[in-house]
N, C-alpha and C positions, 0 to 999 in steps of 0.2 A: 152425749155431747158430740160425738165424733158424727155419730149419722147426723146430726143437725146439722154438722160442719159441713157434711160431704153433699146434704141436698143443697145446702147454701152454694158451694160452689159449682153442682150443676144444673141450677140453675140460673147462676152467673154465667155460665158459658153457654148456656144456649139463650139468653139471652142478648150476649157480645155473639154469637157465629154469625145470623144472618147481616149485622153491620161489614164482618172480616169476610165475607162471602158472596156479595152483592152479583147478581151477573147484569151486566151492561148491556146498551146496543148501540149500534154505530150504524148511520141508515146514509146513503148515497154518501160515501166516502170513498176515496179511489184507492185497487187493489195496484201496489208496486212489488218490483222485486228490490232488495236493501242495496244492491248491486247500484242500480238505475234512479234511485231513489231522491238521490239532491239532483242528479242532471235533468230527472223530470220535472221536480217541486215548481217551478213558474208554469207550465203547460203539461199538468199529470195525463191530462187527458187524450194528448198525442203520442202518450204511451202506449206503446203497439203491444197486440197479444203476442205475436211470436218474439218480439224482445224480452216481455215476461215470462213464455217458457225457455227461452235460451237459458236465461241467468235465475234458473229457478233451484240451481244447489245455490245461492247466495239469502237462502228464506225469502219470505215477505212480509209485508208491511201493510198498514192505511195510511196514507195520509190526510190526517186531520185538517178542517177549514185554515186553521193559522200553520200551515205547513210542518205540524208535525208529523214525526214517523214514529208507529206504533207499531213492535214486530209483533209477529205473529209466534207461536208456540208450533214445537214440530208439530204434533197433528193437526193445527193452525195453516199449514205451511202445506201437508200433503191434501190437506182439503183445498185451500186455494188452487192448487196444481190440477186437483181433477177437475173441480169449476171450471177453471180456465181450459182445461183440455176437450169440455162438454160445451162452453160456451160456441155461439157462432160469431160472436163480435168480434172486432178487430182491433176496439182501440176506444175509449172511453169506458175505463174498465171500474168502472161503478159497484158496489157491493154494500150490501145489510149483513151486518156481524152481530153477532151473538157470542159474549161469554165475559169474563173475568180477567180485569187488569188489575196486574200486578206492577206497580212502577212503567217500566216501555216494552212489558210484553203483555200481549193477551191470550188466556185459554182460551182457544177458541171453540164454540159449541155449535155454533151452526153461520156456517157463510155460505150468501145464494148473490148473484148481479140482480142489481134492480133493471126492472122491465121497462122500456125504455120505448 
């Protein structure tokens, strides 16, 4: 009876993980830093790259179509930082995200600027 019990619940759980585990994508959404983040939200896109590496011990964020801010997770954050430091733009800082939201942060797994 116990092993019936104990397949029963594993495969109730793996059943429930890919729902609690889902990973996301966020395609041409702008990279902010949390700092900058409401003073940009009307015009993100005049948000300049060296104002995002100034205030980049303040994390980062997306901000989504209806102006929300979605932060980033630390290796979220030090990813964003090298992007931005690899990028040559200056300012329409556009990005495809990859990873796992949690409430208003996301793991992040992979963030690149879209090609422009």
């Amino acid at each position: 009876m116990r092993t019936m019990a104990a397949i029963g619940m594993v495969l109730f759980g793996l059943s429930v993980s890919p729902l609690a585990f889902s990973q996301e994508t966020w395609t041409n959404v702008t990279l902010v830093d949390t700092m900058c983040a409401r003073k940009v939200a009307e015009k993100p896109d005049a948000h300049t790259k060296d104002c995002a590496v100034k205030c980049a011990g303040s994390g980062f964020g997306i901000l989504l179509e209806d102006g929300t801010l979605v932060k980033l997770d630390k290796a979220g954050n030090e990813k964003a930082l090298a992007a931005l430091k690899a990028t040559e733009k200056t300012d329409t800082l556009r990005v495809n995200v990859t990873g796992e939201r949690a409430e208003d942060t996301i793991t992040v797994k992979t963030i690149e600027f879209v090609k422009q």
